[in-house]
C-alpha positions as CSV (number, residue, x, y, z in Angstrom):
1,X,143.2,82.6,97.1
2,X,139.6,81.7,96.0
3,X,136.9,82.0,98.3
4,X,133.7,79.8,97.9
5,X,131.3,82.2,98.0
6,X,128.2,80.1,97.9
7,X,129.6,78.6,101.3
8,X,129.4,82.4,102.7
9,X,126.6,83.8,104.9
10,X,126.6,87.2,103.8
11,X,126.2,86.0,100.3
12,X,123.2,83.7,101.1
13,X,121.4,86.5,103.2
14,X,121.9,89.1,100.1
15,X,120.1,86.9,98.2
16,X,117.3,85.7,100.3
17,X,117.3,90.0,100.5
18,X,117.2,90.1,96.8
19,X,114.0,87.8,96.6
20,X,112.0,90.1,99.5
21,X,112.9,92.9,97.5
22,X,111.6,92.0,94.0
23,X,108.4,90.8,96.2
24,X,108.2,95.0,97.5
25,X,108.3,96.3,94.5
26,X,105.8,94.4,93.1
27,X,103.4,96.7,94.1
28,X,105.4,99.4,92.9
29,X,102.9,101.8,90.7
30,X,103.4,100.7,87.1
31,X,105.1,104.0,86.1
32,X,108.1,103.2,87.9
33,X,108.9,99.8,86.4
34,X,112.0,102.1,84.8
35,X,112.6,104.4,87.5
36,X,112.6,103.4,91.4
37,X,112.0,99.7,90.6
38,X,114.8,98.7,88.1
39,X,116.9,101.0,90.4
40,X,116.4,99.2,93.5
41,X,116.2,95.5,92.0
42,X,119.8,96.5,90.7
43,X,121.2,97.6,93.6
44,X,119.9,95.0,95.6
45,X,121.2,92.1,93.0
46,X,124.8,94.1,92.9
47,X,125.2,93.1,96.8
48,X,125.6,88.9,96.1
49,X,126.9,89.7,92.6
50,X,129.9,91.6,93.7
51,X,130.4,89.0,96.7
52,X,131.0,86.7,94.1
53,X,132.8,88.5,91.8
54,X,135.0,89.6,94.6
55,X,136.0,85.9,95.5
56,X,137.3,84.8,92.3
57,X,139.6,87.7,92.6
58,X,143.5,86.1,93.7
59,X,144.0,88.1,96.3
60,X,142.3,89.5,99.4
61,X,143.1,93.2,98.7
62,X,140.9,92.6,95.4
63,X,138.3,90.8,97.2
64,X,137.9,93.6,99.9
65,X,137.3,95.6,96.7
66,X,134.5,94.3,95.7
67,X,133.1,94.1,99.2
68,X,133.0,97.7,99.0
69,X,130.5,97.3,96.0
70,X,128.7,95.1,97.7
71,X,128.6,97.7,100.9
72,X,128.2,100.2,98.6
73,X,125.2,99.3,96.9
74,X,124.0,97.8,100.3
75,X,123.5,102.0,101.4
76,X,122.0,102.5,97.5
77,X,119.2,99.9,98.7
78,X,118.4,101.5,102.2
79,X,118.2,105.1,100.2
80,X,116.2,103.7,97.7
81,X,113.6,101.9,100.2
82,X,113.6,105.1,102.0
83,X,112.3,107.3,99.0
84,X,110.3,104.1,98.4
85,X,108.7,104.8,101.9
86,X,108.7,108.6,101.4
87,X,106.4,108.1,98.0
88,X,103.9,106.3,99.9
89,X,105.0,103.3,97.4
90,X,105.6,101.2,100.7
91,X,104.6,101.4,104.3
92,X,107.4,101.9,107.0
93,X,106.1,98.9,109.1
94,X,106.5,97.0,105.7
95,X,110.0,97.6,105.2
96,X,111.2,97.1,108.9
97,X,112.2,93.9,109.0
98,X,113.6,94.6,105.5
99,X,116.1,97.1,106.9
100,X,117.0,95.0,109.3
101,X,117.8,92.5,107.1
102,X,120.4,94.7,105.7
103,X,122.0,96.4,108.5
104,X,122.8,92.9,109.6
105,X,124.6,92.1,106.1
106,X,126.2,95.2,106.1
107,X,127.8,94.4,109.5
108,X,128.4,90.9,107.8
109,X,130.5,92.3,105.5
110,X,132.5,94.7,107.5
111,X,132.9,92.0,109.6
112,X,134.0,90.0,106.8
113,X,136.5,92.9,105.4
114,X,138.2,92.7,108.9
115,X,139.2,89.5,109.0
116,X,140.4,89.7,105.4
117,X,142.7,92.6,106.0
């Protein structure tokens, strides 16, 4: 039971997230190109990546799996914007809309996970 993941929201919304992230932490200071920014590009890129993974996977079980990743690293991100905001790398009222942004994939893919249980 393959799923086309391309076709799926909560894939298409984790990467358009993916892209606004890499655009935050562009201003990032240059000292944490190894730290805080490789950390949250990462993260952020696991969310779509393990969506993906997930739906090769032949059954649902599986897939549910690897929406846990996805969830998973979903939190990782909101964490890491957080410290982000704490550092003064990033303004709250920069990020907003951002967290937004994920809350509604993470309710996309508990949504999801319910349907496929």
């Amino acid at each position: 039971m393959t799923h086309r993941f391309k076709d799926l929201e909560i894939w298409k919304q984790s990467r358009a997230l993916c892209a606004e992230v890499y655009l935050i932490t562009t201003s990032f200071p240059e000292n944490e190109k190894f730290g805080l920014t490789n950390q949250l590009r990462r993260a952020c890129v696991s969310i779509p990546s393990n969506i993906a993974e997930g739906s090769s996977r032949n059954s649902n079980k599986e897939f549910c799996r690897f929406l846990d990743f996805s969830l998973g690293s979903a939190y990782e991100v909101e964490t890491q914007l957080l410290i982000a905001t704490d550092l003064n790398f990033i303004r709250s009222a920069q990020i907003e809309i951002t967290i937004q942004q994920l809350h509604n994939i993470i309710k996309m893919i508990l949504s999801f996970k319910k349907s496929l249980n």
